[in-house]
C-alpha positions in Angstrom: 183.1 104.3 117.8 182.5 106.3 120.8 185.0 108.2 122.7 185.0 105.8 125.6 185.4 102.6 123.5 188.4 103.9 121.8 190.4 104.7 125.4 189.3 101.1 126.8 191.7 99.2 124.9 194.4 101.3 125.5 193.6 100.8 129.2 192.9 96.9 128.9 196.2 96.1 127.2 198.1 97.3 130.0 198.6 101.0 129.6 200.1 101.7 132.9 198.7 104.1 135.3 198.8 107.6 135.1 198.8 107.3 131.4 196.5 109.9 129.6 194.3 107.3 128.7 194.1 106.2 132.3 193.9 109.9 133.4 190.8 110.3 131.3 188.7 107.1 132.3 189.2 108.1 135.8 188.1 112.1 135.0 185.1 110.2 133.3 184.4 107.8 136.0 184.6 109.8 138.5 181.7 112.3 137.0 179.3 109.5 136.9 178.9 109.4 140.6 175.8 110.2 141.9 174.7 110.7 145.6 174.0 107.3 147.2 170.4 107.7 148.3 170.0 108.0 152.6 167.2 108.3 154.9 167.6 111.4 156.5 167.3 111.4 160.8 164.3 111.6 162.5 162.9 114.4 163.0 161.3 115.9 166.9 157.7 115.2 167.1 155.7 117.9 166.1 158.0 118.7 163.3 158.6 118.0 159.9 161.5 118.0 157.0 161.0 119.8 154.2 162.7 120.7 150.7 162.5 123.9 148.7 163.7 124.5 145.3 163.7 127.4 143.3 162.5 127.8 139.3 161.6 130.5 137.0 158.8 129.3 134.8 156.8 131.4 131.9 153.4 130.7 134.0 151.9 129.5 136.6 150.3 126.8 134.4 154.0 125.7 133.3 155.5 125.2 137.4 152.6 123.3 137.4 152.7 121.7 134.5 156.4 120.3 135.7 155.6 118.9 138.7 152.1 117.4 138.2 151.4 116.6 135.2 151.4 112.5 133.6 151.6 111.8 129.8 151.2 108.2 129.3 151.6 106.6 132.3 155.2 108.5 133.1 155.9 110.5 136.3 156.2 113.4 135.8 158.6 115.9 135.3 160.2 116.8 138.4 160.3 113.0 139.6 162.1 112.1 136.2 164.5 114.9 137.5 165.3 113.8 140.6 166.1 109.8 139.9 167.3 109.3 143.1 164.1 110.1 144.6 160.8 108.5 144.6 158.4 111.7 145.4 154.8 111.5 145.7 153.4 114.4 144.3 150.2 114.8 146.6 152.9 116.1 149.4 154.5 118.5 146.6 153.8 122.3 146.6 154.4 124.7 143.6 153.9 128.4 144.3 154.5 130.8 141.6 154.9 134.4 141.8 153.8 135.5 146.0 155.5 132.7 147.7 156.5 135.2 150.7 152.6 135.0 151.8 153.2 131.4 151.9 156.4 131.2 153.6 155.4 133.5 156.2 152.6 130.8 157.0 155.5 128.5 159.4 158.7 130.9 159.0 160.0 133.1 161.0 160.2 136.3 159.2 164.2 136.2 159.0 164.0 133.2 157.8 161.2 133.9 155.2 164.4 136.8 154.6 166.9 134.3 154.2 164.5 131.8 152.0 163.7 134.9 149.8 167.4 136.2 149.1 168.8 132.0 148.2 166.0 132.0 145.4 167.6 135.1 144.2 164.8 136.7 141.8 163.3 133.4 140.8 159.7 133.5 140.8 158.4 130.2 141.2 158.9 128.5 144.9 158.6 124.1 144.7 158.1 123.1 148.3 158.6 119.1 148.5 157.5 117.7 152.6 159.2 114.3 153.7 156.1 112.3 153.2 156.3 112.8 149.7 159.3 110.1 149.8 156.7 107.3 151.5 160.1 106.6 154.2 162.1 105.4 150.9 165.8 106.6 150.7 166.1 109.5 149.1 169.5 112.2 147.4 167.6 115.7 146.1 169.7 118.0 144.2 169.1 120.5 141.1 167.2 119.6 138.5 167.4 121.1 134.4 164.5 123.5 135.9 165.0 123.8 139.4 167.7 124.8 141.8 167.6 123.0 145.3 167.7 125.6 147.9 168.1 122.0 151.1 166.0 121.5 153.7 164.2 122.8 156.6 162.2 121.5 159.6 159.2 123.2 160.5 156.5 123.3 162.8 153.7 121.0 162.3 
């Protein structure tokens, strides 16, 4: 009998509040709760929202591996990471090892600086542009292999 199942009686027959019991079905509860998917505003014409998470991966074939690759008719693995995000890979970006050269392509060079010093030594850089989310609702956070560094509106 699981954990759970053994507190819910206690709980159902009328333990009162601020029991143990009821102390620890709330704790529980309340780590359940994900992000309630939003739609982020509009952004300027001429500009665009993007996401950029950091990883350290063995090879370049393995950040790759993680966000493109399909076994079996099954997203793959960074979607199945982010479950409160539809993402269409085609709009996803995995740069591993000289990400500066490819930041410096639309940042400012303090804030290629400031990019740099949040992924803190990781050496893969996941860049994730709105379309990828096809105008769906959307909550991005970290995932088992990535850490999400937010967003960042750019030049088109």
């Amino acid at each position: 009998m699981s954990f759970l199942k053994r507190l819910w009686p206690a709980r159902s027959v009328g333990a009162e509040v601020g029991s143990p019991a009821d102390m620890v079905l709330t704790v529980l509860a309340g780590q359940r709760r994900r992000v309630e998917p939003s739609l982020p505003p509009a952004t300027a014409p001429g500009k665009m929202r993007i996401h950029l998470f950091a990883g350290d991966f063995a090879s370049q074939s393995a950040a790759w591996h993680y966000c493109f690759y399909q076994d079996n008719n099954r997203p793959e693995d960074i979607t199945r990471d982010l479950p409160d995000a539809y993402i269409d890979t085609t709009h996803v970006e995995a740069r591993f090892g000289d990400y500066e050269a490819r930041l410096d392509e639309f940042l400012l060079p303090g804030d290629v600086a400031d990019v740099v010093s949040r992924m803190a030594g990781a050496n893969t850089l996941v860049i994730i542009a709105e379309p990828a989310f096809a105008g769906i609702a959307y909550a991005l956070s970290d995932t088992p292999r990535l850490r999400y560094l937010g967003p960042l509106v750019v030049n088109v």
